[in-house]
C-alpha positions in Angstrom: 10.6 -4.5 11.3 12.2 -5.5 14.6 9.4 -3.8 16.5 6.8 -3.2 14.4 3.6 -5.2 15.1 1.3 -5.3 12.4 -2.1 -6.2 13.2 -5.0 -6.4 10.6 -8.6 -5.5 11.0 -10.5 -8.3 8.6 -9.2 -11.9 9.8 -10.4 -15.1 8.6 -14.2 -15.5 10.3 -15.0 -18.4 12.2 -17.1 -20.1 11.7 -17.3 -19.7 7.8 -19.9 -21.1 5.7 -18.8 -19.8 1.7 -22.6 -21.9 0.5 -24.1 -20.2 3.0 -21.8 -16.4 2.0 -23.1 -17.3 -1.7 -26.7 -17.9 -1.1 -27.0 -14.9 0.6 -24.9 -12.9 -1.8 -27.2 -14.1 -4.7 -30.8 -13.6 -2.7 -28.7 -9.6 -1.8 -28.8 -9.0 -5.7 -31.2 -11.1 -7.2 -34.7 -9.5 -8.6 -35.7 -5.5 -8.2 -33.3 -3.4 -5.7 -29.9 -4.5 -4.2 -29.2 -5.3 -0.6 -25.9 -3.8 -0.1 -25.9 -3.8 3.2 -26.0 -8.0 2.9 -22.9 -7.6 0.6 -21.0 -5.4 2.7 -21.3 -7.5 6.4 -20.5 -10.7 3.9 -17.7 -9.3 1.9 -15.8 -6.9 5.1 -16.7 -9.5 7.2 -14.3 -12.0 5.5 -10.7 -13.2 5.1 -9.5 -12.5 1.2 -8.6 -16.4 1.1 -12.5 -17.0 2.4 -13.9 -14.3 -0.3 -11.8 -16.2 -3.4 -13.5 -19.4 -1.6 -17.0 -18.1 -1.9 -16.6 -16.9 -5.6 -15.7 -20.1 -6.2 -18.9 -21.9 -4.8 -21.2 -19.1 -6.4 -19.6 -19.8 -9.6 -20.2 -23.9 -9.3 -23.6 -23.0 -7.8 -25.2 -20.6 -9.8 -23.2 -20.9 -12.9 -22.0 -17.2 -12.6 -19.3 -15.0 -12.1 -19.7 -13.0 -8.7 -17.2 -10.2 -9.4 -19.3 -9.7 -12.6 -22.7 -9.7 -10.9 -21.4 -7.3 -8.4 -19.8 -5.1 -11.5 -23.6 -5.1 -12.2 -25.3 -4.1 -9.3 -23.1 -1.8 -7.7 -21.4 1.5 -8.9 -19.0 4.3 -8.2 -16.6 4.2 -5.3 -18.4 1.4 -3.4 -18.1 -0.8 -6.4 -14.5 0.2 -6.1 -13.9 -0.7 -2.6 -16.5 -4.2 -3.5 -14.3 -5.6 -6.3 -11.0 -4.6 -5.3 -12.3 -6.5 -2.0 -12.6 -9.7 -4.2 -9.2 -9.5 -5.8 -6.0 -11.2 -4.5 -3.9 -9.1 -2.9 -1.0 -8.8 -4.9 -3.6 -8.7 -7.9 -5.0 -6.0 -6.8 -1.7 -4.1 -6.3 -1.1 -5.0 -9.8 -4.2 -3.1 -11.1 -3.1 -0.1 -9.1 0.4 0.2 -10.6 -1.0 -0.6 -13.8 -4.0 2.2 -13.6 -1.2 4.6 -12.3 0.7 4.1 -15.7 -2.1 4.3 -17.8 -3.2 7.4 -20.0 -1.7 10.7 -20.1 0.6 11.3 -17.2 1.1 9.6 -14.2 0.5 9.1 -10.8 4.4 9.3 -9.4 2.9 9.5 -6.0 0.6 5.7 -6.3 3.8 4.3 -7.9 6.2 5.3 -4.7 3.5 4.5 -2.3 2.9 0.6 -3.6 7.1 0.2 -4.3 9.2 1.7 -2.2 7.1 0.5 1.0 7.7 -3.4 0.4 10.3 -5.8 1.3 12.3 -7.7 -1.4 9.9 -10.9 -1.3 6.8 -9.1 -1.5 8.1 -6.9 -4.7 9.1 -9.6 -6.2 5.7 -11.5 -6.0 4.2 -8.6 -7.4 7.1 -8.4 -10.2 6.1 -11.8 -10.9 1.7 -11.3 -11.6 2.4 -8.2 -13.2 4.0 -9.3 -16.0 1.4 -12.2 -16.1 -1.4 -10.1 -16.4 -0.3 -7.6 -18.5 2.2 -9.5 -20.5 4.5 -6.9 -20.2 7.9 -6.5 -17.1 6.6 -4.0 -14.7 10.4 -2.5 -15.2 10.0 -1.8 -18.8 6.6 -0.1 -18.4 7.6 1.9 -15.4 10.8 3.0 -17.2 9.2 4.8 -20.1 6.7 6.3 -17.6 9.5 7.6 -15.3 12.8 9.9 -16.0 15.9 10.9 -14.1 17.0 9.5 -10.7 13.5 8.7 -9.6 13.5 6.1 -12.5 16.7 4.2 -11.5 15.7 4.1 -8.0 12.4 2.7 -9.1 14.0 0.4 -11.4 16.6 -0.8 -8.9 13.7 -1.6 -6.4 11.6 -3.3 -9.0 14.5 -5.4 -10.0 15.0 -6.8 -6.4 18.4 -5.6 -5.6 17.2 -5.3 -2.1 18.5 -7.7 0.6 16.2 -10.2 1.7 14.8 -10.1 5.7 16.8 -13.2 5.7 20.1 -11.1 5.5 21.6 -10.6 8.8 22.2 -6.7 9.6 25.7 -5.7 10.3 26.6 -2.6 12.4 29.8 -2.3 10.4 28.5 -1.9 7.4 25.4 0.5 8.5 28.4 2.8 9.7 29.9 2.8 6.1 26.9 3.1 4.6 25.8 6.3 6.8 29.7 7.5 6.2 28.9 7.5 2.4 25.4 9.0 2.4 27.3 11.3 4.8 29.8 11.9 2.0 27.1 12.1 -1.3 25.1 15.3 0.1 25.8 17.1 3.4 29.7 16.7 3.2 30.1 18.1 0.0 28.4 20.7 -2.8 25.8 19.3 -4.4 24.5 16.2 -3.9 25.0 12.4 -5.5 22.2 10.5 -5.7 23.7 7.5 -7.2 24.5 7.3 -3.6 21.6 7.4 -2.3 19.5 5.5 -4.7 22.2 2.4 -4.1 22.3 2.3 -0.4 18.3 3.1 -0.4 17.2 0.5 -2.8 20.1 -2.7 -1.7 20.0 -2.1 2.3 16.9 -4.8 3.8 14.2 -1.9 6.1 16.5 -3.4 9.4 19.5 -2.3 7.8 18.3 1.4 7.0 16.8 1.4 10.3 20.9 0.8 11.6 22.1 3.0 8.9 20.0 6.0 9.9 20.5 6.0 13.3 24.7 6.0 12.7 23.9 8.9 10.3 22.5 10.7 13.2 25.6 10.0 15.3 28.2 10.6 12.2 26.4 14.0 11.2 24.3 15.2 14.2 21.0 15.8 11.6 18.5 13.0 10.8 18.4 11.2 7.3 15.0 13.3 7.0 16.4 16.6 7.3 19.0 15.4 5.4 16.5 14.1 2.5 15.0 17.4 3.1 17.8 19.7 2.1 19.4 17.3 -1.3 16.1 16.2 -2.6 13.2 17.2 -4.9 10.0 15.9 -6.4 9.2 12.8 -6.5 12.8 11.7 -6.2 12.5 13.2 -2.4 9.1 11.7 -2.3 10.0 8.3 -2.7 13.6 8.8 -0.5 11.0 9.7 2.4 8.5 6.9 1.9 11.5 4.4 2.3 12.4 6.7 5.2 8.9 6.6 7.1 8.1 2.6 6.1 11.8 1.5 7.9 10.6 4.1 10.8 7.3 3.1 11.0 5.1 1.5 8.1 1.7 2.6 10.2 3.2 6.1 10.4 3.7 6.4 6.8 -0.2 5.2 6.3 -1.6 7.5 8.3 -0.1 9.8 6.9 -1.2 9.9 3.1 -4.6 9.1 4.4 -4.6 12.5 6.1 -3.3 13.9 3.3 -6.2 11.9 1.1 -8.8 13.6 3.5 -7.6 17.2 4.0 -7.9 19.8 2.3 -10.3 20.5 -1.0 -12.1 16.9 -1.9 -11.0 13.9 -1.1 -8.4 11.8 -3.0 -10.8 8.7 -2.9 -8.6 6.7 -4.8 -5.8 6.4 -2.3 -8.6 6.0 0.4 -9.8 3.3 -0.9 -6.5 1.6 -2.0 -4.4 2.0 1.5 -8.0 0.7 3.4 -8.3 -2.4 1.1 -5.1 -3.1 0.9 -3.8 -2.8 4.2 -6.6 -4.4 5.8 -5.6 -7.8 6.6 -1.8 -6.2 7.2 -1.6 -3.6 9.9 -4.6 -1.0 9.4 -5.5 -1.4 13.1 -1.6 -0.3 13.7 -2.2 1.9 11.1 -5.8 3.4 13.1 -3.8 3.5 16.7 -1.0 5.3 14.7 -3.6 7.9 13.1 -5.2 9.0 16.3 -1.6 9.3 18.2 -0.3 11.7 15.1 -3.5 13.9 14.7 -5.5 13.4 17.4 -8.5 12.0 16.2 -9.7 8.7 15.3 -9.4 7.9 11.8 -12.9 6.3 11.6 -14.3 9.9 12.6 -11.9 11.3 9.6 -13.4 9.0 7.4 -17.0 9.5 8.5 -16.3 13.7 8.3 -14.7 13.1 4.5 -16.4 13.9 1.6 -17.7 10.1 1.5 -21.5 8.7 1.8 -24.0 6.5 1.7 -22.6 2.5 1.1 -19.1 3.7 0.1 -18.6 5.3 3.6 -20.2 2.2 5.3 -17.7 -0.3 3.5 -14.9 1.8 4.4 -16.1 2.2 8.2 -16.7 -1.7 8.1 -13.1 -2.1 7.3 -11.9 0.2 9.5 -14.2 -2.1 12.4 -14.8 -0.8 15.9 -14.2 3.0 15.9 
């Protein structure tokens, strides 16, 4: 993003001491009782590169797994946040898409959030463990989970057609572009999403951001309202998440988490998944951006949700200072 400055709120600690982590990981669960408190200043309090460290050394020094002990000792949503904590990023992303897929129905909205927010080199990292953890292409799974136009834009996503950050933008082209999404729905009776789904899923974020702002000057509406009127379901869904992440990744963020606290219940699962995995990315942007939107911090959100006892403490820790 040209001016998008994503900053994280768990960086690397210094100084870092992964014996030190692991003894006092092991003394938080050994015998009667757990100290999860211990775990959670340890765990939050550390880099994911420093965490894989310290299950490393606990491993060589007490000759056990530490994801496994924690599996153990801890439970519901704060053994969640705890072990999706200890996975590798892209690992854990993995497990998302995977869960999202799994069973009886499933979760369109998960699926757009974790794909049509990342650039071309992070999807295809995430192409690439996929398949090596669950022997199976991410396309071909997705595919017989999906239908209609929301599956080929999907599919074209997954199979990297996107441009790489390395890819110049060019102003000429941005003004085609807009003249053809121009052309596929306002211009004419019904819409064609062939259109869409080819200039959404090829452009790099910088060139959408170009594109959209020549649509606004070729048609005098934004791509949103746009979006708005040719779209349904989860095909307009995902149209507007590419939409808000070229705009403003934090913006986007902030606002599923909203929509993960408000109303009846809370949706802890995408709590949990946008504060993990945003954490070392942008979730102080993302904190900044929550409080300009809906005027309140999104550490007092949190706190007010329907969460308790160690599972809100992790997620506050995360969130750091309110």
């Amino acid at each position: 993003m040209m001016d998008y400055k994503p900053v994280p709120t768990v960086k690397d600690a210094a100084p870092f001491d992964a014996a030190q982590d692991a003894q006092v990981l092991r003394a938080a669960m050994k015998g009667f009782g757990t100290n999860e408190q211990e775990i959670i200043d340890v765990l939050v309090g550390r880099s994911n590169q420093q965490r894989q460290t310290i299950k490393a050394v606990y491993e060589a020094e007490f000759e056990r797994d530490l994801v496994d002990d924690l599996k153990d000792e801890l439970g519901g949503k704060f053994e969640d946040v705890i072990v999706g904590l200890m996975m590798p990023p892209v690992e854990y992303l993995c497990k998302q898409l995977h869960a999202a897929m799994a069973g009886i129905g499933t979760e369109e909205a998960t699926l757009v959030e974790i794909l049509c927010t990342k650039t071309n080199e992070e999807m295809a990292q995430i192409v690439a463990v996929y398949e090596e953890r669950y022997q199976r292409p991410l396309a071909e799974q997705m595919c017989s989970e999906t239908s209609g136009f929301f599956r080929r834009l999907l599919t074209l996503i997954v199979t990297g057609v996107r441009d790489g950050l390395d890819t110049p933008v060019d102003v000429d082209q941005a003004k085609e572009q807009a003249a053809q999404l121009y052309s596929a729905g306002e211009a004419k009776l019904g819409t064609d999403e062939e259109v869409f789904n080819r200039i959404m899923s090829h452009a790099s974020f910088p060139q959408l951001r170009l594109v959209f702002e020549e649509y606004k000057e070729l048609s005098g509406q934004t791509i949103e309202q746009a979006i708005k009127h040719e779209m349904s379901d989860e095909l307009h869904e995902a149209m507007m998440a590419i939409v808000e992440c070229v705009q403003s990744p934090a913006a986007f963020f902030a606002n599923r988490l909203y929509k993960a606290m408000n109303g009846a219940g809370t949706d802890d699962a995408t709590l949990i998944r946008i504060i993990v995995s945003r954490s070392e990315i942008d979730l102080e942007t993302i904190k900044q951006e929550f409080e300009r939107i809906y005027n309140r911090t999104l550490h007092s959100a949190v706190v007010d949700a329907e969460t308790s006892g160690d599972y809100k403490r992790a997620l506050t820790a995360l969130l750091g200072s309110a």
